[in-house]
Structure formats: structure tokens, C-alpha cells
LOZAVO-961301 format. One line per 10 residues: number of its first residue (from 1); for each residue x, z, y of N, C-alpha, C, CB. Coordinates in nm, 3 decimals, always signed. Each point is the difference from the previous one (the first is absolute). Glycine has a CB too. Layout:
<pts>
NUM> X Z Y X Z Y X Z Y X Z Y; ... .
</pts>
This chain:
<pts>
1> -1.171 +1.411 +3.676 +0.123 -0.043 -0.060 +0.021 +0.079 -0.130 +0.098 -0.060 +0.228; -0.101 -0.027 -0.316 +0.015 +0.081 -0.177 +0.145 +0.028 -0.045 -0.207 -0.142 -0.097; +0.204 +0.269 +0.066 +0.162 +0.038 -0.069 -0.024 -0.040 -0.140 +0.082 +0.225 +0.145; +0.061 -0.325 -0.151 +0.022 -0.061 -0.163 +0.088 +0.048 -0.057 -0.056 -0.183 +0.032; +0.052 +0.203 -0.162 +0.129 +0.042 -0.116 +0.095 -0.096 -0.021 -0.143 +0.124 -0.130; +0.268 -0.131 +0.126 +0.091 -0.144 -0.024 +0.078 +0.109 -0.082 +0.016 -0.217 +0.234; +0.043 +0.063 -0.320 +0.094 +0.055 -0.066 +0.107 -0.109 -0.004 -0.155 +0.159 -0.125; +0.300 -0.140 +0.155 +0.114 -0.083 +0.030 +0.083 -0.022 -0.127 +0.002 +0.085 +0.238; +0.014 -0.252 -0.217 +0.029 -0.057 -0.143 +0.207 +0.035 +0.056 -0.291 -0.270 -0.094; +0.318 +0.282 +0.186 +0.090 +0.026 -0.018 +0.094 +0.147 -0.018 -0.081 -0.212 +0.081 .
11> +0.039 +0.333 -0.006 +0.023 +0.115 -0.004 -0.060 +0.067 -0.119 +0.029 -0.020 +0.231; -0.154 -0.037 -0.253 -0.089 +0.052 -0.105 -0.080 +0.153 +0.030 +0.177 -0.142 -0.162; -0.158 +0.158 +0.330 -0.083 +0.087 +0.053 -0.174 -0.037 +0.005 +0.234 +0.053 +0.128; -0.330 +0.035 -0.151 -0.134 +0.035 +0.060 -0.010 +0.056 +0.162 -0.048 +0.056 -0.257; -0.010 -0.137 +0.330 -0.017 +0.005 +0.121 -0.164 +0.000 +0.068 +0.244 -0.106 -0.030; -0.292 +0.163 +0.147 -0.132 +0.008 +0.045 +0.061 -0.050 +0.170 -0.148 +0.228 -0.200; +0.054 -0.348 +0.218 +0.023 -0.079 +0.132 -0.173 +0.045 +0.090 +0.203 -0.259 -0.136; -0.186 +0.251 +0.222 -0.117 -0.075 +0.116 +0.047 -0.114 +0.021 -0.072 +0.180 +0.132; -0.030 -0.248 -0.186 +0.019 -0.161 +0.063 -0.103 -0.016 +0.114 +0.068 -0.116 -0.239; +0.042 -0.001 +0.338 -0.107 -0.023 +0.134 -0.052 -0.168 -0.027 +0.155 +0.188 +0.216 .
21> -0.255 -0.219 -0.275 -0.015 -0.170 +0.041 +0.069 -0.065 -0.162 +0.062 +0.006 +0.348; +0.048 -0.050 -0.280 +0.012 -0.122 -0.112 +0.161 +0.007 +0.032 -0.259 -0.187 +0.002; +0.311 +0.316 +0.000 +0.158 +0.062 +0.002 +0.014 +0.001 -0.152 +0.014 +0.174 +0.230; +0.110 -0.192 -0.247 +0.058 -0.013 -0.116 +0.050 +0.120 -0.061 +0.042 -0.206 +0.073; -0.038 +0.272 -0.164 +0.058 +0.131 -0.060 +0.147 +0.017 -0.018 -0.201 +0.002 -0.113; +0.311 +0.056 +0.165 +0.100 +0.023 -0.016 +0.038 +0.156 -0.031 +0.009 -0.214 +0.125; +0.062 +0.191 -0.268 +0.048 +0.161 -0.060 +0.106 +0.095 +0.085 -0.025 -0.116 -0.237; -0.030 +0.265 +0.287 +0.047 +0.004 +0.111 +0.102 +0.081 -0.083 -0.185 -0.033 +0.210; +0.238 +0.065 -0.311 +0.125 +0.053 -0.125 +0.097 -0.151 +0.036 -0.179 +0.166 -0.268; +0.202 -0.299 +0.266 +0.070 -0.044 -0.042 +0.014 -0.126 +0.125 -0.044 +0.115 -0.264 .
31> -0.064 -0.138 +0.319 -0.118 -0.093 +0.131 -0.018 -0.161 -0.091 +0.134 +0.119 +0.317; -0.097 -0.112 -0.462 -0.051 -0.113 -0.091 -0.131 -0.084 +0.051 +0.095 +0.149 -0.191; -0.157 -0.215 +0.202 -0.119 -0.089 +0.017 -0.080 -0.035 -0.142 +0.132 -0.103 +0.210; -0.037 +0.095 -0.332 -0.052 +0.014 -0.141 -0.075 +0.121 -0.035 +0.183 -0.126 -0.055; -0.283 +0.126 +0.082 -0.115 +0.155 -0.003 -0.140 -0.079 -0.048 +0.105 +0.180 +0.252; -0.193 -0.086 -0.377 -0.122 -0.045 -0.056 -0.046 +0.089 +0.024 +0.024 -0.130 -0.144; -0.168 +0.154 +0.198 -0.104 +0.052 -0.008 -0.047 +0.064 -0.119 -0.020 -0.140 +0.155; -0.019 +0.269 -0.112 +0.013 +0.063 -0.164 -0.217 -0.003 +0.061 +0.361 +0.243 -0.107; -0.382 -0.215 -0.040 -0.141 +0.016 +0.004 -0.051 +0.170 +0.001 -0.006 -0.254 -0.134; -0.033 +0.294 +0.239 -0.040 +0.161 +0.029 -0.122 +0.032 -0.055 +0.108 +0.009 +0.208 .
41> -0.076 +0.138 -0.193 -0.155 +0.086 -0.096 -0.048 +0.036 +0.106 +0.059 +0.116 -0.227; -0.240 -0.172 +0.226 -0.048 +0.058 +0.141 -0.107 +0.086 -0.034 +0.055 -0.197 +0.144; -0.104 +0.286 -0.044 -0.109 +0.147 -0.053 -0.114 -0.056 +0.078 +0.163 +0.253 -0.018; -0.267 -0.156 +0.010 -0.109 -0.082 +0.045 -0.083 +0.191 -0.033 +0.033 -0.382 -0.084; -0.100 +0.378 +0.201 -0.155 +0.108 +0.003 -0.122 -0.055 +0.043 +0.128 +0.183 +0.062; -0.176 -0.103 -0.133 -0.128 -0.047 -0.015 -0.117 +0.100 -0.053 +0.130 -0.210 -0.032; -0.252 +0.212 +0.075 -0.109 +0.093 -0.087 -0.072 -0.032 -0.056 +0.001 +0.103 +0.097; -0.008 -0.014 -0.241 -0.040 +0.006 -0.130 -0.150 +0.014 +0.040 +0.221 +0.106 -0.133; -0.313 -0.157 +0.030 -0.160 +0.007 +0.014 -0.064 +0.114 +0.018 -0.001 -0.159 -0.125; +0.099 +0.318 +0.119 -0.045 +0.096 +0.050 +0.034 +0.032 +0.128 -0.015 +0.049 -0.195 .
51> +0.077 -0.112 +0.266 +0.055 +0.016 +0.130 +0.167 +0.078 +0.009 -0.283 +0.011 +0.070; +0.288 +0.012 -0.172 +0.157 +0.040 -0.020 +0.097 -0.127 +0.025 -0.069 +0.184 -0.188; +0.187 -0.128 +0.220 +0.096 -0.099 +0.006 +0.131 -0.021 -0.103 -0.086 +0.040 +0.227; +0.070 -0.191 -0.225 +0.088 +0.011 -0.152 +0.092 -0.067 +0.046 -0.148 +0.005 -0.198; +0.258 +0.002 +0.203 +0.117 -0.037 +0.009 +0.121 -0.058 -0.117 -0.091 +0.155 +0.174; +0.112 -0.331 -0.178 +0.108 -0.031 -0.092 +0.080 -0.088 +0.078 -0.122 +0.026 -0.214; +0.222 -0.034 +0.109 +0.093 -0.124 +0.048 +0.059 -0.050 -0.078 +0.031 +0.066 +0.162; -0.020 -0.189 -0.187 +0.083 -0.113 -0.081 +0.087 +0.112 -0.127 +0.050 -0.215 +0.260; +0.011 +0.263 -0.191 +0.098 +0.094 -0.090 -0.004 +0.089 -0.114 +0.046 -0.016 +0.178; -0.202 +0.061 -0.094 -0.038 +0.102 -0.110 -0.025 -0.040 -0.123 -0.083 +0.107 +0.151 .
61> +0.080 -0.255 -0.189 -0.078 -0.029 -0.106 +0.132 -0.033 -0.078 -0.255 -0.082 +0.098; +0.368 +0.046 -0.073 +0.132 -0.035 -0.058 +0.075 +0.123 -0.054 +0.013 -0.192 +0.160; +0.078 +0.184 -0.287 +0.078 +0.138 -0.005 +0.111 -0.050 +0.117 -0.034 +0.100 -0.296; +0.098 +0.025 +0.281 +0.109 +0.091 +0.066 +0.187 -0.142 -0.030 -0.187 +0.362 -0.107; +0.159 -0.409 +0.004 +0.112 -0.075 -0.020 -0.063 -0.131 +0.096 +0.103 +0.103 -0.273; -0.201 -0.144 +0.297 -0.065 -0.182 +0.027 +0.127 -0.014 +0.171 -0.411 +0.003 -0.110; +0.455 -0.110 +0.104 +0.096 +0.009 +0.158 -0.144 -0.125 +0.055 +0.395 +0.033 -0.057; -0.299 -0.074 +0.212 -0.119 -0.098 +0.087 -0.020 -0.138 -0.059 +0.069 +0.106 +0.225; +0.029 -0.173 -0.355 +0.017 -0.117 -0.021 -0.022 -0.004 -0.148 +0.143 -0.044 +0.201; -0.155 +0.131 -0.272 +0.001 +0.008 -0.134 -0.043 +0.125 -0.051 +0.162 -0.155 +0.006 .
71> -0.218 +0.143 -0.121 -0.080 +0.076 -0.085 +0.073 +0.003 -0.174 -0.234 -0.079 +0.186; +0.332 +0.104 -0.179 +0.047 -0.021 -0.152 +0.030 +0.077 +0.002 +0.048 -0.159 -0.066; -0.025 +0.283 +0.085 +0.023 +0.100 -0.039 -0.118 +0.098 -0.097 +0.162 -0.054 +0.209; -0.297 +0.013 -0.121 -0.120 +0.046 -0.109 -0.077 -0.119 -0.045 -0.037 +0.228 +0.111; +0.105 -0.338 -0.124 -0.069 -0.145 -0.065 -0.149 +0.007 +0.055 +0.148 -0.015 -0.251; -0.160 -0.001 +0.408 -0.172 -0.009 +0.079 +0.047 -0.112 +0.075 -0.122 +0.263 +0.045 .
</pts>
């Protein structure tokens, strides 16, 4: 069962759910049903051709201003 990022068009809260199946997301700040799926930064390990382990994630490659839905802050 995958934990998702939502974000509520009505409270205008960021929220993290476990969803079970094909349950619907409700904002647990306001219990709205108007909630979008934000798009998450995921990490990943793995070893390098020397046998070292290199470790990134989505994030690292974005500055410090980029949010889950937009990038205008560093125009990427």
C-alpha cells in the first residue's frame, strides 16, 4: 500500500495518506474530498562500477526553492 502526497483545493493544506485499493482521499485538516495528488521525490541506491554505493534522489538534482508542482522559482 503506497503513501501519497495530496494537496487540498479547499483548506490549501499538504497532506501524506496510505491508500488501501481504490479508497478515495479525504483531507484529514478540513475532511474536504477536493484533494490532488502532488507528484513526490523518490531516492533510489544503488552500486557504482567500483562496488561503492551511490545514493540519489529526485531532489537532489532541484534547488532548495523547486516545491512538488512547480519549478518557477529556479525556471527548471
Amino acid at each position: 500500500m503506497p503513501i501519497y502526497e495530496y494537496h487540498c483545493n479547499n483548506c490549501d493544506e499538504n497532506f501524506e495518506l496510505l491508500i488501501f485499493g481504490k479508497e478515495q482521499p479525504i483531507c484529514p485538516s478540513c475532511k474536504n474530498k477536493k484533494v490532488v495528488r502532488l507528484m513526490s521525490a523518490c531516492g533510489f541506491m544503488s552500486k557504482g562500477s567500483g562496488g561503492e554505493t551511490v545514493r540519489s534522489s529526485a531532489a537532489d538534482s532541484s534547488c532548495g526553492g523547486c516545491a512538488a508542482t512547480s519549478c518557477s522559482t529556479c525556471g527548471h
